[in-house]
MOPAC internal coordinates of N, CA, C and O (Angstrom, degrees):
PM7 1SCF
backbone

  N    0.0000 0     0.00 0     0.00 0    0    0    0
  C    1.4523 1     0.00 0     0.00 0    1    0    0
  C    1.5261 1   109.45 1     0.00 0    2    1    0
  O    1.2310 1   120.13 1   -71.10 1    3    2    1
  N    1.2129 1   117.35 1   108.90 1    3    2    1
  C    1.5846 1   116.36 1   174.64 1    5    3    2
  C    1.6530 1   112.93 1   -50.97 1    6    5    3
  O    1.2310 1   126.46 1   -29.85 1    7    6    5
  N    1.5398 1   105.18 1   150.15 1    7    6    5
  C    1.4897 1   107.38 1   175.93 1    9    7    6
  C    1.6336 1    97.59 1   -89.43 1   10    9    7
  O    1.2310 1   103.33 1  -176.96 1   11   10    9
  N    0.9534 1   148.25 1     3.04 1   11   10    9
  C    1.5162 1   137.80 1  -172.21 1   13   11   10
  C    1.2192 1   113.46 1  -140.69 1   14   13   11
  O    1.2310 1   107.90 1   -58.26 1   15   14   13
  N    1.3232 1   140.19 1   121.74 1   15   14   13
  C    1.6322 1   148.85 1  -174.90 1   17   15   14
  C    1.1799 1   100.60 1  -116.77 1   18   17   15
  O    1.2310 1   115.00 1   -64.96 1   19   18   17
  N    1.7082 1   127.09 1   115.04 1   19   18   17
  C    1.3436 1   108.49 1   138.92 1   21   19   18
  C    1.1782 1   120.22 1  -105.18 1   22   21   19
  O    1.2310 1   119.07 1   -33.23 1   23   22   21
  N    1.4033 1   119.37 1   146.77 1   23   22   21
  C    1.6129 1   130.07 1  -166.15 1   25   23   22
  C    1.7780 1    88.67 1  -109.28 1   26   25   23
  O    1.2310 1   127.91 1   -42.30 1   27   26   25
  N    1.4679 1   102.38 1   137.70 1   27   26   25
  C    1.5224 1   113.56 1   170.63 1   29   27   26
  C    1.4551 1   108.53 1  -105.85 1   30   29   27
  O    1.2310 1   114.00 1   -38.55 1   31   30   29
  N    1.3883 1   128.97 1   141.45 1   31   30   29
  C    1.5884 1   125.89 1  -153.74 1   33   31   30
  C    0.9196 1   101.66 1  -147.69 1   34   33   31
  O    1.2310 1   123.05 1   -49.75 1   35   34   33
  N    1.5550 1   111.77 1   130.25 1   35   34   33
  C    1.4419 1   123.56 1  -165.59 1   37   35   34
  C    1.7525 1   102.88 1   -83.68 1   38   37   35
  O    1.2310 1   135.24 1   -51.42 1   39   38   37
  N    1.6118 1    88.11 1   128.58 1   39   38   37
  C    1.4367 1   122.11 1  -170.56 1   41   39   38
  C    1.2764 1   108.61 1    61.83 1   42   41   39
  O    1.2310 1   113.63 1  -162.62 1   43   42   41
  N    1.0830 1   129.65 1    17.38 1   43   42   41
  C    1.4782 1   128.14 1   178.27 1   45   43   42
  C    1.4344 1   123.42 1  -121.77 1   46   45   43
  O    1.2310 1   118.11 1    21.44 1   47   46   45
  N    1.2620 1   121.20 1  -158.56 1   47   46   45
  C    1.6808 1   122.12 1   177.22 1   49   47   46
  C    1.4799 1   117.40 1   -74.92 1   50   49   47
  O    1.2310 1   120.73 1    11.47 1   51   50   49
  N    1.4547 1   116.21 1  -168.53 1   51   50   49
  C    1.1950 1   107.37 1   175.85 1   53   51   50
  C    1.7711 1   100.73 1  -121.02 1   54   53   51
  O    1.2310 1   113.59 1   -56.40 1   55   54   53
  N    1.3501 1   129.73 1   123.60 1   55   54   53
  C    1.3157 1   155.99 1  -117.76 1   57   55   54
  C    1.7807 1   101.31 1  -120.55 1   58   57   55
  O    1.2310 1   120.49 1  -120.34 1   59   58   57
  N    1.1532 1   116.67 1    59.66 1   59   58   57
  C    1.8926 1   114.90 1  -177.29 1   61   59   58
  C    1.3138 1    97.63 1   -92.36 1   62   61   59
  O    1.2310 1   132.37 1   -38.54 1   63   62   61
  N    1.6332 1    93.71 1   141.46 1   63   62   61
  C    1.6014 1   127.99 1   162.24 1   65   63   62
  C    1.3159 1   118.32 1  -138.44 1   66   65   63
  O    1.2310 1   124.54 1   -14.76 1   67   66   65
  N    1.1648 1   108.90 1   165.24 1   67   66   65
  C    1.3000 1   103.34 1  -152.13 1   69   67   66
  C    1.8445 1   114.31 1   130.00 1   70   69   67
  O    1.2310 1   131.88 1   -13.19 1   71   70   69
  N    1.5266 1    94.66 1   166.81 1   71   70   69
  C    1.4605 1   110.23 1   150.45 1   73   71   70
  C    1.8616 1   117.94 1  -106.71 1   74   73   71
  O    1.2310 1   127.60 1   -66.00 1   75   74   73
  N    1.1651 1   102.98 1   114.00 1   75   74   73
  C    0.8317 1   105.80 1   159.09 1   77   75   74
  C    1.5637 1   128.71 1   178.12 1   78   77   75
  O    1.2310 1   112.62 1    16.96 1   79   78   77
  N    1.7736 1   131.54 1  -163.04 1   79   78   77
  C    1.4630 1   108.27 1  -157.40 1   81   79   78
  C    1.4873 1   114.79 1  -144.92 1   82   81   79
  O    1.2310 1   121.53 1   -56.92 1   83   82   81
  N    1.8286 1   114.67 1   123.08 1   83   82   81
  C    1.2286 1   113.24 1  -176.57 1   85   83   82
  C    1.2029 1   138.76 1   -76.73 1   86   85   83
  O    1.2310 1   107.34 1   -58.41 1   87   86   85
  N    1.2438 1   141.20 1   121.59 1   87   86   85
  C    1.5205 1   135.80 1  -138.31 1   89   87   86
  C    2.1535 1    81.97 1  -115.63 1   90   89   87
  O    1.2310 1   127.01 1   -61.45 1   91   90   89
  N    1.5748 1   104.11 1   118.55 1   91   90   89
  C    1.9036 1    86.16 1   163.86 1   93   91   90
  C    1.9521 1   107.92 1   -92.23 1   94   93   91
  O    1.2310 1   132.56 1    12.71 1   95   94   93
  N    1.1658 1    93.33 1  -167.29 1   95   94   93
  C    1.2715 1   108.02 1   174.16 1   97   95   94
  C    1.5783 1   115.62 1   -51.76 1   98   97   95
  O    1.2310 1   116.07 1   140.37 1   99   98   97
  N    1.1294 1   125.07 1   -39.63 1   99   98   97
  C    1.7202 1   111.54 1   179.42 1  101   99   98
  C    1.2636 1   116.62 1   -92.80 1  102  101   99
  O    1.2310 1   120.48 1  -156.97 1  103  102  101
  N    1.8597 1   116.68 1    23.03 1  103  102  101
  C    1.4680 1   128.32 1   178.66 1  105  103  102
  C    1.8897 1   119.80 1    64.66 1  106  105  103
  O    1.2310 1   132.12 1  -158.99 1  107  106  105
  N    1.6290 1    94.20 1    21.01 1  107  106  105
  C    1.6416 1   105.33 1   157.91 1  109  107  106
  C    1.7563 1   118.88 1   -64.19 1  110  109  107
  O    1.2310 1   127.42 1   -69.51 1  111  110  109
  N    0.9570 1   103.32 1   110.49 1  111  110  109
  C    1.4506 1   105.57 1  -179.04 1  113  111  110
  C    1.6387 1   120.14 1  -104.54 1  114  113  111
  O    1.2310 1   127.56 1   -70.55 1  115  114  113
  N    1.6252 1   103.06 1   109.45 1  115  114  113
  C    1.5489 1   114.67 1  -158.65 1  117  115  114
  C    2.1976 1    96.55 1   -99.46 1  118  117  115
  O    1.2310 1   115.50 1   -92.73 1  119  118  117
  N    1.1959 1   126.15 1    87.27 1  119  118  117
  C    1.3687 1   105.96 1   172.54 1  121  119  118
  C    1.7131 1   116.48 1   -67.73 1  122  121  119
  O    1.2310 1   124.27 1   -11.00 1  123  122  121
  N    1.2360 1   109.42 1   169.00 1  123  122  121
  C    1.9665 1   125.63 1  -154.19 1  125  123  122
  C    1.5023 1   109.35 1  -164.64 1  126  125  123
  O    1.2310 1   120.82 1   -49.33 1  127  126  125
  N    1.1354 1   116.05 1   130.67 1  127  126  125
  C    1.6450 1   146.32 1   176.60 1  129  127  126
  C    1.1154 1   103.94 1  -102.57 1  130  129  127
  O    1.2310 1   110.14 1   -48.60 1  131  130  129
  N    1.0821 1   136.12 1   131.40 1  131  130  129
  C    1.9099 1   134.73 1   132.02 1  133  131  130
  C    1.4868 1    82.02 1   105.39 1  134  133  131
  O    1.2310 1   125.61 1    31.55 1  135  134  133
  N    1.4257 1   106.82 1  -148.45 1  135  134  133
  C    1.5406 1   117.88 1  -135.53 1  137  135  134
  C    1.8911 1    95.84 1   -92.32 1  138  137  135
  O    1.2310 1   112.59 1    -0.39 1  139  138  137
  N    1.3381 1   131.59 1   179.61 1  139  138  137
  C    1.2636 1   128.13 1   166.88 1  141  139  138
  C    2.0032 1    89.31 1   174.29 1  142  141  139
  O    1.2310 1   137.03 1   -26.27 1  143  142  141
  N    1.1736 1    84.63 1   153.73 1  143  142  141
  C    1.7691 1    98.13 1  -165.55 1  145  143  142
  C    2.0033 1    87.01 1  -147.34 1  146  145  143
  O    1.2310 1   137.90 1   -58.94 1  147  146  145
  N    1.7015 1    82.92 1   121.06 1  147  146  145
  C    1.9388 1   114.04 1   176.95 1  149  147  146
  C    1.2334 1    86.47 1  -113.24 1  150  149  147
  O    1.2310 1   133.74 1   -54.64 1  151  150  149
  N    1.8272 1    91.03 1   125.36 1  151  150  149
  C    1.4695 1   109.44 1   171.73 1  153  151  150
  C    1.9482 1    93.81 1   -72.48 1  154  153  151
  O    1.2310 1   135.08 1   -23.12 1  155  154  153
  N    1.5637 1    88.42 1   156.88 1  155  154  153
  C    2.1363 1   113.68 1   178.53 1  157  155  154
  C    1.3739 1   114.19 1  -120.10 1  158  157  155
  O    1.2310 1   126.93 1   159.27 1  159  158  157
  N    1.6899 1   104.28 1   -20.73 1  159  158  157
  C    1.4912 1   112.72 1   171.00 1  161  159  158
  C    1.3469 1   143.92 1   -77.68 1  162  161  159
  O    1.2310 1   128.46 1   157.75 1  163  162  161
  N    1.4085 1   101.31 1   -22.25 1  163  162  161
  C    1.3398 1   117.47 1   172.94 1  165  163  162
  C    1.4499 1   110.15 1    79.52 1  166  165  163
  O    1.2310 1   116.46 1  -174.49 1  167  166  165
  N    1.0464 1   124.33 1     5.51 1  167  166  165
  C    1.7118 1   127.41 1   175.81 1  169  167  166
  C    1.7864 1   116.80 1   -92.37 1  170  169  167
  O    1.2310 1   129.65 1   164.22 1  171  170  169
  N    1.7930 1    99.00 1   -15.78 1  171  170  169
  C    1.5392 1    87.94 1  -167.47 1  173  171  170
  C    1.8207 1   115.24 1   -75.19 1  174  173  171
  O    1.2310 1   120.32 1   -14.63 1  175  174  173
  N    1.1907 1   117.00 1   165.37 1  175  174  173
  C    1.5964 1   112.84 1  -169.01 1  177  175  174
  C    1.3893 1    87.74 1  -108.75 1  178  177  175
  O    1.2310 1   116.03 1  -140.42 1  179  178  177
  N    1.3108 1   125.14 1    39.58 1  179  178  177
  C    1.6958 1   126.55 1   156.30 1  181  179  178
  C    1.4039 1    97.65 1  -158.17 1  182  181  179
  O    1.2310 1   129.60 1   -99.72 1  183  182  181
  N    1.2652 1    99.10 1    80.28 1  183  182  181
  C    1.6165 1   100.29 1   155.32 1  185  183  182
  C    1.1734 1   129.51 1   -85.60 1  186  185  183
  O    1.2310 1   107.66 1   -18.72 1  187  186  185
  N    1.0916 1   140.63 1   161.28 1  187  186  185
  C    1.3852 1   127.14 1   -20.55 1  189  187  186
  C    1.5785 1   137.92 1   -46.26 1  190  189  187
  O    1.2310 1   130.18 1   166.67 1  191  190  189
  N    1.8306 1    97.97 1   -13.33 1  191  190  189
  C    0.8854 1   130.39 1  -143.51 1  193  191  190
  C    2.0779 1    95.49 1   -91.72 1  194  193  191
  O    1.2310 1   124.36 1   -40.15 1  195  194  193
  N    1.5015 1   109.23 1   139.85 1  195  194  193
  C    1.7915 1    84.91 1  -179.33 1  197  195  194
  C    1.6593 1   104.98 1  -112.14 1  198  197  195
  O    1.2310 1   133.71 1   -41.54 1  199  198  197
  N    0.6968 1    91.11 1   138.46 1  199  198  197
  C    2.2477 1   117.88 1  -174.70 1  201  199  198
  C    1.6203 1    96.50 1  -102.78 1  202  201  199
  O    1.2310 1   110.79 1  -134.35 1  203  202  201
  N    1.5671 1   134.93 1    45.65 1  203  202  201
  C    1.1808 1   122.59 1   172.35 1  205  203  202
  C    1.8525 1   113.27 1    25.08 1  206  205  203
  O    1.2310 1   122.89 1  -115.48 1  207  206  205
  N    1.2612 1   112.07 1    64.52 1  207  206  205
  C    1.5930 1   112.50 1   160.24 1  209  207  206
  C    1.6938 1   119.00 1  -103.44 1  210  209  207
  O    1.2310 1   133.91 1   156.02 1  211  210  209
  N    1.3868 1    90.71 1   -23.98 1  211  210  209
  C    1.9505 1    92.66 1   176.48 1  213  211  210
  C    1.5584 1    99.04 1   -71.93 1  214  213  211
  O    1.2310 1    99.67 1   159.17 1  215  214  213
  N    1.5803 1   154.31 1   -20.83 1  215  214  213
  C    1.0145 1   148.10 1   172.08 1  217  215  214
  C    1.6596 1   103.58 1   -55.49 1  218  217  215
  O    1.2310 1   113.35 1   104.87 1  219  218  217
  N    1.4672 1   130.19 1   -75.13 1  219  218  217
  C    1.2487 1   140.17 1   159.37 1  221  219  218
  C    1.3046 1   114.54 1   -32.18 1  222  221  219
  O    1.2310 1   105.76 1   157.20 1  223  222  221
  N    1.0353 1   144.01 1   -22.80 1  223  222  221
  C    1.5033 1   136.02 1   175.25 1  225  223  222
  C    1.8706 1   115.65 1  -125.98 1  226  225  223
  O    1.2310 1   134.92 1  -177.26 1  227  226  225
  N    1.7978 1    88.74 1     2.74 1  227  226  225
  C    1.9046 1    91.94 1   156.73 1  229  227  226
  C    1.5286 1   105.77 1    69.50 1  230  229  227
  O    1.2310 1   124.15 1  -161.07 1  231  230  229
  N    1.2240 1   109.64 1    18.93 1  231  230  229
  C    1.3794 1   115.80 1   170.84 1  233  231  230
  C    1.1767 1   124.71 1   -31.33 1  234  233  231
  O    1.2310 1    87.43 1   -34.69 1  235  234  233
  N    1.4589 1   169.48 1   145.31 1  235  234  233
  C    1.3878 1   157.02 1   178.84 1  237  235  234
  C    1.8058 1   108.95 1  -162.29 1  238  237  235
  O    1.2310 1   134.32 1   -58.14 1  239  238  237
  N    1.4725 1    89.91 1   121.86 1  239  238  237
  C    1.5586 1   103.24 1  -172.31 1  241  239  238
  C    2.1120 1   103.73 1  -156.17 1  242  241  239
  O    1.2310 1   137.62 1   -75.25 1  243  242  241
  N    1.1883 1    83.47 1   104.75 1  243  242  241
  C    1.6262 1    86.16 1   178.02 1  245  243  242
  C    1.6221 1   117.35 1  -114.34 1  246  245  243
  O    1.2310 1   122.63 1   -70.47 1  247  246  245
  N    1.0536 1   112.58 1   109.53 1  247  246  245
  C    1.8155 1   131.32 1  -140.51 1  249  247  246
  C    1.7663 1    96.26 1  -101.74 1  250  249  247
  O    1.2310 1   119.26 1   -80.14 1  251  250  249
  N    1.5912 1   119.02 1    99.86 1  251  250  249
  C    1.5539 1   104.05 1   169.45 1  253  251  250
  C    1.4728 1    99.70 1  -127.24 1  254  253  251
  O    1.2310 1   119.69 1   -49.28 1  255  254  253
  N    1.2619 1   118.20 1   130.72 1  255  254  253
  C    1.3979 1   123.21 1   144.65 1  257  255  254
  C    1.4729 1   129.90 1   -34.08 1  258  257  255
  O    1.2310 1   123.04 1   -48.24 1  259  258  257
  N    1.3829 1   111.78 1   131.76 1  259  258  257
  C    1.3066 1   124.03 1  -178.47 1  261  259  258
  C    1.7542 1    99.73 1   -80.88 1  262  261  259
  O    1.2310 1   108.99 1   135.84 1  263  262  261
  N    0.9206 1   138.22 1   -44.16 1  263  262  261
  C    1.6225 1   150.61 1  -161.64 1  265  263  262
  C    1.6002 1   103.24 1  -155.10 1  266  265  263
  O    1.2310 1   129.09 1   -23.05 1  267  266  265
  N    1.3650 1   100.10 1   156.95 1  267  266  265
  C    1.6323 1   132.69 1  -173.71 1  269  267  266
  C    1.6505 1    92.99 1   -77.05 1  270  269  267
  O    1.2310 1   119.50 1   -32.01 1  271  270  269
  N    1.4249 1   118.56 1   147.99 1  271  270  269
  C    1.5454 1   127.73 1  -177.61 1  273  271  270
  C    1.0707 1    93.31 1   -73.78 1  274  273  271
  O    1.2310 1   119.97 1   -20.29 1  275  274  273
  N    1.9226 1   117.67 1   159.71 1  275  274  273
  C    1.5352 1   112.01 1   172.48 1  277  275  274
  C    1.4941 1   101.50 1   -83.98 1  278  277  275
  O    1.2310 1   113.42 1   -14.66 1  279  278  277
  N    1.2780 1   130.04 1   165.34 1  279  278  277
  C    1.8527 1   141.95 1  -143.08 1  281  279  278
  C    1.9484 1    76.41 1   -83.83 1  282  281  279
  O    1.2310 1   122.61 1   129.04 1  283  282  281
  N    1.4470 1   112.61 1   -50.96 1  283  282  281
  C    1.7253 1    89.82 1  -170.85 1  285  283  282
  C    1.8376 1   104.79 1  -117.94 1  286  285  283
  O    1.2310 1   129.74 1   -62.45 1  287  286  285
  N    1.6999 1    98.84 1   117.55 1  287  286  285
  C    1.0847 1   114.81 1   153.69 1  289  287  286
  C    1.9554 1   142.63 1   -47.98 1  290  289  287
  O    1.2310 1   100.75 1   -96.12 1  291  290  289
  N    1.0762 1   152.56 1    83.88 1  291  290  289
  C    1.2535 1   135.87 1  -175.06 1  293  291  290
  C    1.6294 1   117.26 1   -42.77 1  294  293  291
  O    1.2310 1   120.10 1   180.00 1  295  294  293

């Protein structure tokens, strides 16, 4: 059973639980428990972080895979 789920959500953010830890761009490494939601829209005024702004501006993005990931990633 993986310790980390992210759920992708139609028209919405992307939805992690879990333990686990966000590294930004200058290699700050923030670890996180329980729930946390990354804005996909690019509208929120806390990015990475999402502040429900794609709701207010009707954002719409419905995300399906063509094929299953291969079992090992590089």
């Amino acid at each position: 059973m993986p310790t980390t789920n992210i759920r992708v959500l139609n028209s919405g953010p992307l939805h992690v639980t879990g333990e686990f830890e966000l590294v930004d761009a200058d290699g700050n490494r923030y670890p996180h428990k329980g729930i946390f939601s990354l804005c996909r829209c690019g509208l929120s005024a806390c990015k990475p972080y999402c502040d429900g702004s794609h709701r207010a501006e009707r954002w719409e993005s419905n995300v399906r895979s063509d094929k299953p990931l291969p079992s090992t990633v590089p």
